[in-house]
PyMOL CGO cylinders between C-alpha atoms (Angstrom):
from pymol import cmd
from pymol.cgo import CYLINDER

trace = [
    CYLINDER, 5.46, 34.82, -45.46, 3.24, 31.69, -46.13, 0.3, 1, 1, 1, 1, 1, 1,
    CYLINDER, 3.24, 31.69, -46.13, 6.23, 29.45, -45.86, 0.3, 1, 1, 1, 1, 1, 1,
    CYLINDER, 6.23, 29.45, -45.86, 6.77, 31.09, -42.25, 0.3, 1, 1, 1, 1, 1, 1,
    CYLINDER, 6.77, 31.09, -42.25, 3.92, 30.65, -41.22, 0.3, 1, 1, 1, 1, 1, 1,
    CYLINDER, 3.92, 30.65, -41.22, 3.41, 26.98, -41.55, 0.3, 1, 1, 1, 1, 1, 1,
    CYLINDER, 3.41, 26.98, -41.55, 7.05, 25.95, -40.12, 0.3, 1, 1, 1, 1, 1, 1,
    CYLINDER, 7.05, 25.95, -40.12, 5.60, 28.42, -37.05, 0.3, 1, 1, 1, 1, 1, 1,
    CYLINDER, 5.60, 28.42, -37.05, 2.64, 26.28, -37.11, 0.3, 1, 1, 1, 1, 1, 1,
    CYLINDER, 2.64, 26.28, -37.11, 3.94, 23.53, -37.58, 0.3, 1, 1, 1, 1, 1, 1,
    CYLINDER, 3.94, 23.53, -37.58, 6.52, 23.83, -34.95, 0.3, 1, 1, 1, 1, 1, 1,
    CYLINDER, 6.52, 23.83, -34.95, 3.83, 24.63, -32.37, 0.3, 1, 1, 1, 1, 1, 1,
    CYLINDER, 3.83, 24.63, -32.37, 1.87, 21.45, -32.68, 0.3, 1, 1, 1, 1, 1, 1,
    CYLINDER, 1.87, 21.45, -32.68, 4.90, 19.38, -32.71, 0.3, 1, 1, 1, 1, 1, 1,
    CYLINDER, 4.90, 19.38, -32.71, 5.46, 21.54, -29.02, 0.3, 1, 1, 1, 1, 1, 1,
    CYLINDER, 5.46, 21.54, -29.02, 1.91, 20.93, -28.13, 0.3, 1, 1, 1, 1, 1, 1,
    CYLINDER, 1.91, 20.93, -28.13, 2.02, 17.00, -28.97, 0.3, 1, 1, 1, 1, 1, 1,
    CYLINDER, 2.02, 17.00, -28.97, 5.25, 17.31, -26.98, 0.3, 1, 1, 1, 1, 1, 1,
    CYLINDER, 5.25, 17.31, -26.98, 4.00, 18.94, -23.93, 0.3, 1, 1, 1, 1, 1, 1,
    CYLINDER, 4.00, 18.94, -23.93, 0.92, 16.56, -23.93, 0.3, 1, 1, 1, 1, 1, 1,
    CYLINDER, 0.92, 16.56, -23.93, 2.98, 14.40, -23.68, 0.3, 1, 1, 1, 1, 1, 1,
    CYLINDER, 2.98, 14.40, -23.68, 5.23, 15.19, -21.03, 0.3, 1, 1, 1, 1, 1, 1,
    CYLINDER, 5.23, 15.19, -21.03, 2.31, 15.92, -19.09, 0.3, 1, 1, 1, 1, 1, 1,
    CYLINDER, 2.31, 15.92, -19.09, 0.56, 12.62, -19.23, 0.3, 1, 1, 1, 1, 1, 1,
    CYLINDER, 0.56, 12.62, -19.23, 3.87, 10.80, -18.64, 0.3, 1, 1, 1, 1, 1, 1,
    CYLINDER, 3.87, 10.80, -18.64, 4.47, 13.30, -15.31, 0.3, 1, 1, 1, 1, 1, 1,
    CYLINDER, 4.47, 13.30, -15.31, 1.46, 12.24, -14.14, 0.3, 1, 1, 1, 1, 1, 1,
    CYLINDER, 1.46, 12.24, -14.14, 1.69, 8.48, -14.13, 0.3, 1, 1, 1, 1, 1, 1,
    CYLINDER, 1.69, 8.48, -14.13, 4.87, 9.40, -12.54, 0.3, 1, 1, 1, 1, 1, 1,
    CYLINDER, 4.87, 9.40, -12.54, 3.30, 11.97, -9.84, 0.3, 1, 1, 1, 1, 1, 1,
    CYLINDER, 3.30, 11.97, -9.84, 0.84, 9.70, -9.49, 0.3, 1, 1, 1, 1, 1, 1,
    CYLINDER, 0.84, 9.70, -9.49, 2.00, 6.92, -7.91, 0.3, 1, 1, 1, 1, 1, 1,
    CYLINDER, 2.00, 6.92, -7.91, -1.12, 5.88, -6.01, 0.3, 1, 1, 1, 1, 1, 1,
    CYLINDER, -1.12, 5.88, -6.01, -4.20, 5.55, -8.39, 0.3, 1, 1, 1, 1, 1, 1,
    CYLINDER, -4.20, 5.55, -8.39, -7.70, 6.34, -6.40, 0.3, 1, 1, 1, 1, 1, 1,
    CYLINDER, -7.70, 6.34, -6.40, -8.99, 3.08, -4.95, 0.3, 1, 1, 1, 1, 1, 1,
    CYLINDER, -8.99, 3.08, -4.95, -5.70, 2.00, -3.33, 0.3, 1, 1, 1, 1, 1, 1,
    CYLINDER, -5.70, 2.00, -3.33, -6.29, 0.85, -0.05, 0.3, 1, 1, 1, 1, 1, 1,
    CYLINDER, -6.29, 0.85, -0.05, -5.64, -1.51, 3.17, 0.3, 1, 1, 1, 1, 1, 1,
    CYLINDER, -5.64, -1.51, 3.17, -8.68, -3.20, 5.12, 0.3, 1, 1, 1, 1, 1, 1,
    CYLINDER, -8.68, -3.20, 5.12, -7.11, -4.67, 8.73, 0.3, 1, 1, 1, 1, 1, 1,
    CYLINDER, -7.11, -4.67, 8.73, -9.13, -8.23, 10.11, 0.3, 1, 1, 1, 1, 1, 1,
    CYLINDER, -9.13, -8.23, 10.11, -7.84, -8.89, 13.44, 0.3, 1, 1, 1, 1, 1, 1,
    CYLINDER, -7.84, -8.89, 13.44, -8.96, -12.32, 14.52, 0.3, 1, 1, 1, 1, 1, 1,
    CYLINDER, -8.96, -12.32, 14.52, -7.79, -13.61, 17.64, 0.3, 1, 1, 1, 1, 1, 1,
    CYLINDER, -7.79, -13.61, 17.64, -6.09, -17.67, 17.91, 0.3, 1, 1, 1, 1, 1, 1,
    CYLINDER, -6.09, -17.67, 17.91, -9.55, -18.85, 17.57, 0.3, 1, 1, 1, 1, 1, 1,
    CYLINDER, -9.55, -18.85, 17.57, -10.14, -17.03, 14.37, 0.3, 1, 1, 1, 1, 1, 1,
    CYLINDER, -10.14, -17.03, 14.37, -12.91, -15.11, 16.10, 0.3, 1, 1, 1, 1, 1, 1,
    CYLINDER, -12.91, -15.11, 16.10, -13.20, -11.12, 14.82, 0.3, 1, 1, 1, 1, 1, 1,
    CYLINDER, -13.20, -11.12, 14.82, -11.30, -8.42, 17.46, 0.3, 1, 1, 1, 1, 1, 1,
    CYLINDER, -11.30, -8.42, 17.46, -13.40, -5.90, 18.47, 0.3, 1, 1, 1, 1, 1, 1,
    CYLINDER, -13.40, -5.90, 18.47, -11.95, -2.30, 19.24, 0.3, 1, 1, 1, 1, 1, 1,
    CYLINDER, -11.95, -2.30, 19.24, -8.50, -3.28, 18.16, 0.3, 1, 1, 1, 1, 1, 1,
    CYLINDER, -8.50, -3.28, 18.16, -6.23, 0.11, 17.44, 0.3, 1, 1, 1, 1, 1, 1,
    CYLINDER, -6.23, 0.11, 17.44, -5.04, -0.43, 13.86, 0.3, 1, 1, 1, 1, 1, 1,
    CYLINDER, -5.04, -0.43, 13.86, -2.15, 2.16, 12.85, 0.3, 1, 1, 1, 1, 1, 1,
    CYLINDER, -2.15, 2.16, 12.85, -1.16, 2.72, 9.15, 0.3, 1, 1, 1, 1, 1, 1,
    CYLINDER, -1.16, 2.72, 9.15, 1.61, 5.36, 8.11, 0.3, 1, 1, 1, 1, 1, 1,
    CYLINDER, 1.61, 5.36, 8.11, 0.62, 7.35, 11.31, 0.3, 1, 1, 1, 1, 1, 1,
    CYLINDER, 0.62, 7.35, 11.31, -3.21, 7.24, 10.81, 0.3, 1, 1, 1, 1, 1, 1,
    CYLINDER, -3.21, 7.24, 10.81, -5.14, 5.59, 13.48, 0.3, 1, 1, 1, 1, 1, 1,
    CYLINDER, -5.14, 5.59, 13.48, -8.07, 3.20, 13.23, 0.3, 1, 1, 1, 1, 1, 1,
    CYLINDER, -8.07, 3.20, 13.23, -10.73, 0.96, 15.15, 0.3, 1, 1, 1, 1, 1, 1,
    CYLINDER, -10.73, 0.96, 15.15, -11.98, -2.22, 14.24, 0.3, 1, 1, 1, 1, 1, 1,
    CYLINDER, -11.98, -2.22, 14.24, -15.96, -3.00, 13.85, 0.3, 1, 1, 1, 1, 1, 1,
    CYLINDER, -15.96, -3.00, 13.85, -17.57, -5.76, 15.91, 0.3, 1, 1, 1, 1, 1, 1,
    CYLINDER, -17.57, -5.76, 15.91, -16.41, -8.03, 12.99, 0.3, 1, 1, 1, 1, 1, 1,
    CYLINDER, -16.41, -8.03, 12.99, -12.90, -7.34, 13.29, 0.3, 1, 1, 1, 1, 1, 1,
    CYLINDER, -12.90, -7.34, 13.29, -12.32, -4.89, 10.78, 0.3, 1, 1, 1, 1, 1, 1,
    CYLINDER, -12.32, -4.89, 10.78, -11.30, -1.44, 10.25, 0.3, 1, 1, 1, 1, 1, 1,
    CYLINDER, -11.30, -1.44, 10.25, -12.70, 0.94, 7.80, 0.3, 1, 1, 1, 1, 1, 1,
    CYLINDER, -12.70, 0.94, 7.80, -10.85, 1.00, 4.58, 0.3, 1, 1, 1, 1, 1, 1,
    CYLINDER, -10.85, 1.00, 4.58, -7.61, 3.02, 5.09, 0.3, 1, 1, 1, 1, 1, 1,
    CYLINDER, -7.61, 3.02, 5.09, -6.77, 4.86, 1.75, 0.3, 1, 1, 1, 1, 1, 1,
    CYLINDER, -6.77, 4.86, 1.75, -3.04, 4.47, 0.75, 0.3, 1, 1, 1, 1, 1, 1,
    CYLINDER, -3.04, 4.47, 0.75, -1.93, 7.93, -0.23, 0.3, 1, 1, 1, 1, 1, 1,
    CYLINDER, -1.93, 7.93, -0.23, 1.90, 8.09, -0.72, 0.3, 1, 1, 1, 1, 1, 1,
    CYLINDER, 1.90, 8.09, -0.72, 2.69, 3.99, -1.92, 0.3, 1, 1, 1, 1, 1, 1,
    CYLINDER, 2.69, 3.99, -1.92, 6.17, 3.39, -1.24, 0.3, 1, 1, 1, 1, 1, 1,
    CYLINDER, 6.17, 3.39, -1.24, 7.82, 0.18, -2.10, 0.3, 1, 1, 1, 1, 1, 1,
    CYLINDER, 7.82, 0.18, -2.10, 10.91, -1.00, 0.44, 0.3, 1, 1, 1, 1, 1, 1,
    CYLINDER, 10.91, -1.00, 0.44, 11.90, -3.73, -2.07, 0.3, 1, 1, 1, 1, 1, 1,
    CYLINDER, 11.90, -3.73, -2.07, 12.41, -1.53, -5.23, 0.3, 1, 1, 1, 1, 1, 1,
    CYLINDER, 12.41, -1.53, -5.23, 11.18, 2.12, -5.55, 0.3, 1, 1, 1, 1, 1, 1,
    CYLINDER, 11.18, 2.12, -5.55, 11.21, 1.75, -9.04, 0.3, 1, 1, 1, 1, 1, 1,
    CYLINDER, 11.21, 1.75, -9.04, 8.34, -0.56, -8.58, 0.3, 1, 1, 1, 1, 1, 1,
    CYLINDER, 8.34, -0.56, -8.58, 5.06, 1.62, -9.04, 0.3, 1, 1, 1, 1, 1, 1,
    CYLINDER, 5.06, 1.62, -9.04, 2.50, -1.31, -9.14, 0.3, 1, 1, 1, 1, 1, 1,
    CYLINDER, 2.50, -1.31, -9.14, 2.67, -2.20, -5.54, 0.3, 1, 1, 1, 1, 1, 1,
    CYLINDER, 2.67, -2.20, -5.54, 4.16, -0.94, -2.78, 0.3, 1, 1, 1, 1, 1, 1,
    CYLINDER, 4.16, -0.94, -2.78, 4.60, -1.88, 1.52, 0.3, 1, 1, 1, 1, 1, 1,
    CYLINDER, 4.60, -1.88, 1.52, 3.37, -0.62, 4.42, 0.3, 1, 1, 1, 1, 1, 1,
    CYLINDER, 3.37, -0.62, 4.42, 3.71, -1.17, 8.26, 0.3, 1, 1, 1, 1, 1, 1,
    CYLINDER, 3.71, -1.17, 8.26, 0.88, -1.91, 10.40, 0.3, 1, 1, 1, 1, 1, 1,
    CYLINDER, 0.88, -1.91, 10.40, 0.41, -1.75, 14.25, 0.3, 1, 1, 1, 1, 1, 1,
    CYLINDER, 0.41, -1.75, 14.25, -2.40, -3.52, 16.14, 0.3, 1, 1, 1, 1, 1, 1,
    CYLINDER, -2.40, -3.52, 16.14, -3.09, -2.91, 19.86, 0.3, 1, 1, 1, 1, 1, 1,
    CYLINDER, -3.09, -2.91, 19.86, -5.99, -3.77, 22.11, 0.3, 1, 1, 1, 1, 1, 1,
    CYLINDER, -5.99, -3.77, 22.11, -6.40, -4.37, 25.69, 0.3, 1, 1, 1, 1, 1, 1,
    CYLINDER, -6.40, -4.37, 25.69, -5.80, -7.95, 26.35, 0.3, 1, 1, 1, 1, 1, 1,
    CYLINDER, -5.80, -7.95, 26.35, -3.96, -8.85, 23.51, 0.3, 1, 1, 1, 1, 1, 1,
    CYLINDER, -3.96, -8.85, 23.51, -0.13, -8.47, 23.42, 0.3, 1, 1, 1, 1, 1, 1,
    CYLINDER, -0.13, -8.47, 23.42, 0.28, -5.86, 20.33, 0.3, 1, 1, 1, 1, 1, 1,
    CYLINDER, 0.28, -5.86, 20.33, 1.06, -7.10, 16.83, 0.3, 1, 1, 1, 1, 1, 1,
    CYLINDER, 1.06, -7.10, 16.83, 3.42, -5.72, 13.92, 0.3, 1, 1, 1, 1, 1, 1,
    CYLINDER, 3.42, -5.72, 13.92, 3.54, -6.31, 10.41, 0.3, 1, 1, 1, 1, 1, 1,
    CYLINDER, 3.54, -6.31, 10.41, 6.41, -5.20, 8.39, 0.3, 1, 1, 1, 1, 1, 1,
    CYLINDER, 6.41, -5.20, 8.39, 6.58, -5.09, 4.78, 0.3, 1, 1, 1, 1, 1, 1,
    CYLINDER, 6.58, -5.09, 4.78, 2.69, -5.66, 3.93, 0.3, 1, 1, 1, 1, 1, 1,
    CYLINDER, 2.69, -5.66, 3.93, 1.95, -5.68, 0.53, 0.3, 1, 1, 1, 1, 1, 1,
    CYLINDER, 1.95, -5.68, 0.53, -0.43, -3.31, -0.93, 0.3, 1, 1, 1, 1, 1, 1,
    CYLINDER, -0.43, -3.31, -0.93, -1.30, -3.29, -5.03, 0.3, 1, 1, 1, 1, 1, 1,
    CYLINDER, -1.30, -3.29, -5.03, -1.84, -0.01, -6.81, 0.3, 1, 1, 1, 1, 1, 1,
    CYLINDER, -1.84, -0.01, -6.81, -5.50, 0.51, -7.01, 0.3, 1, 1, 1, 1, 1, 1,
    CYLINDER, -5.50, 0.51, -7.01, -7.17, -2.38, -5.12, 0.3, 1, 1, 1, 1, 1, 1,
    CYLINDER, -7.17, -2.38, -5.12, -8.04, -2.84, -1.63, 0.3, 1, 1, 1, 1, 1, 1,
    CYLINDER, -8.04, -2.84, -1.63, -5.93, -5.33, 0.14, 0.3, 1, 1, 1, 1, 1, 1,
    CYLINDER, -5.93, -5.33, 0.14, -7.53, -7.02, 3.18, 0.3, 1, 1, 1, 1, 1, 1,
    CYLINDER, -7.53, -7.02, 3.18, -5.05, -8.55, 5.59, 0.3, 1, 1, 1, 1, 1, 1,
    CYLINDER, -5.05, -8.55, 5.59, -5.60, -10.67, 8.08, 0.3, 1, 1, 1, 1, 1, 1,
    CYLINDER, -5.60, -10.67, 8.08, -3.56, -10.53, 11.31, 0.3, 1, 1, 1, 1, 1, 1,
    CYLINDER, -3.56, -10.53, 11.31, -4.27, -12.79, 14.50, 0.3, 1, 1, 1, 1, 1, 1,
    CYLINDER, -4.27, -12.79, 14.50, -3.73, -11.27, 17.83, 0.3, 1, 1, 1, 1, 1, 1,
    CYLINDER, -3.73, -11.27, 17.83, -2.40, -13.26, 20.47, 0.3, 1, 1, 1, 1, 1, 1,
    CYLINDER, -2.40, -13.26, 20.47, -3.76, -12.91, 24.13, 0.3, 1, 1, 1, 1, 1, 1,
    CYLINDER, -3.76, -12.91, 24.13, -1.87, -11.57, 27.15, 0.3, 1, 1, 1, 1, 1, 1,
    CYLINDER, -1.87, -11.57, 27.15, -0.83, -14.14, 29.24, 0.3, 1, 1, 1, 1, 1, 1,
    CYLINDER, -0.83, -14.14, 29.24, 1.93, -14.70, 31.89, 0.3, 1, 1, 1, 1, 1, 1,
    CYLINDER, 1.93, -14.70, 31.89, 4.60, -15.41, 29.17, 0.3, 1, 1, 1, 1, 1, 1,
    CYLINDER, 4.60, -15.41, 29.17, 7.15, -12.65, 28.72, 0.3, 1, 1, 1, 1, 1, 1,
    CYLINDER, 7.15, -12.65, 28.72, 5.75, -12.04, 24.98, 0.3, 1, 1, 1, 1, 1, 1,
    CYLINDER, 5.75, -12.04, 24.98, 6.14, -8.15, 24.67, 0.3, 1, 1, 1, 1, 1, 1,
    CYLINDER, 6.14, -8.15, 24.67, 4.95, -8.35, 20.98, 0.3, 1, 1, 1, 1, 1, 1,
    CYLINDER, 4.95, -8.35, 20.98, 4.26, -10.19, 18.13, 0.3, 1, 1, 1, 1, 1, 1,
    CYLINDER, 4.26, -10.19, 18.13, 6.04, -9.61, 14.44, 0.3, 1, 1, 1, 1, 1, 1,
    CYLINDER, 6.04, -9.61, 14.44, 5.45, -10.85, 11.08, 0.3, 1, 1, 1, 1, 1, 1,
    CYLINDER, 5.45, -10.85, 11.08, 7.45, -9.89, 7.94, 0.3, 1, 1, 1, 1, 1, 1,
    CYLINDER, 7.45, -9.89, 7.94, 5.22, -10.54, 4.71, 0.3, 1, 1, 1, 1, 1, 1,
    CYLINDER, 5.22, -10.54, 4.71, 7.33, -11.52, 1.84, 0.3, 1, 1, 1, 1, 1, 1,
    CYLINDER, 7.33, -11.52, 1.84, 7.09, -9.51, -1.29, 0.3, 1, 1, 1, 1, 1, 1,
    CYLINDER, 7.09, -9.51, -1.29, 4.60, -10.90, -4.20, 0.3, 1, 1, 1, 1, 1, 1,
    CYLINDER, 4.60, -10.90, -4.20, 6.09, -14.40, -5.47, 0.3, 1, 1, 1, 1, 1, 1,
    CYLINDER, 6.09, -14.40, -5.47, 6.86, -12.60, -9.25, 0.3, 1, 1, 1, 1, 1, 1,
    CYLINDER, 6.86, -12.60, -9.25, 9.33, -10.17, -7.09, 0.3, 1, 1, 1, 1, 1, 1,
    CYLINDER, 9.33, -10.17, -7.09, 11.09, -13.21, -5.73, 0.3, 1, 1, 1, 1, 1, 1,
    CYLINDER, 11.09, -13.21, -5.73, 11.14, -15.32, -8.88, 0.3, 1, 1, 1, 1, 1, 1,
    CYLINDER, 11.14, -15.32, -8.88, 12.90, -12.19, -10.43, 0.3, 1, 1, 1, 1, 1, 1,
    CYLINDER, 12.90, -12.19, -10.43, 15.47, -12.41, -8.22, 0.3, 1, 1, 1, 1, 1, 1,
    CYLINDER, 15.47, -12.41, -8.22, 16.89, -16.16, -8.02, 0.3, 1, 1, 1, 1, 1, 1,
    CYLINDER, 16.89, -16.16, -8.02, 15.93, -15.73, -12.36, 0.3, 1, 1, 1, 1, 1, 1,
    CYLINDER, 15.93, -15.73, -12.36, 13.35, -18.09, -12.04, 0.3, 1, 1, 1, 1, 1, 1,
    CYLINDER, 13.35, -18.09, -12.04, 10.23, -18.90, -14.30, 0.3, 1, 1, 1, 1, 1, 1,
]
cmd.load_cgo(trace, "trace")
């Protein structure tokens, strides 16, 4: 009966070590987006003067820039990465600026690292009687990313 009893006790802390683990490991996975992860917009216009009032959008949440051009911080909640889903450490987002006067602005692919706050700059180009509907800009993925890819040190 002894003997039982220690392989049944035994065998239950190698399942709890085992579920602890598990556990931990599903939540780095689950857990893509540590607390702290988020995007601060500075719209500037060609003069590198701050934007007041300009209508920042981040995965479908809506913000307003301050009289110095910037919106509150906008928490990341669900980091994707376009480049690599695989890749947990950073991640892209799209962001929209409008405001009145200034023909609106897009930028694709804006990098965002896991648990920091990432302020990005975007200019904002004035109305004018040119036929510019909009501006884009595409941000390339961190340099590490790229150097990965052509296998360079």
């Amino acid at each position: 009966m002894k003997a039982t009893f220690k392989n049944v006790a035994a065998a239950l802390s190698v399942l709890a070590v085992i579920m602890v683990g598990l556990i931990t490991v599903d939540g780095l996975a689950v857990a893509n987006v540590s607390a702290g992860t988020a995007l601060r917009v500075y719209v500037v216009d060609l003069n590198n003067n701050p934007v007041h009032n300009a209508q920042v959008t981040v995965n479908g949440a809506t913000f307003y820039t301050d009289n110095k051009g910037l919106s509150p911080a906008i928490d990341i909640k669900n980091l994707s990465n376009c480049y690599d889903s695989a890749i947990t450490e950073w991640g892209t987002v799209s962001v929209t600026v409008k405001c009145d006067g200034y023909v609106p602005s897009l930028v694709f692919n804006a990098v965002v690292y896991n648990a920091q706050t990432r302020k990005l700059t975007v200019k904002a180009y004035p109305r004018d009687d040119s036929d510019l509907p909009y501006t884009i800009f595409v941000e390339s993925p961190p340099d590490s990313y790229v150097k990965g890819l052509l296998n360079v040190k």
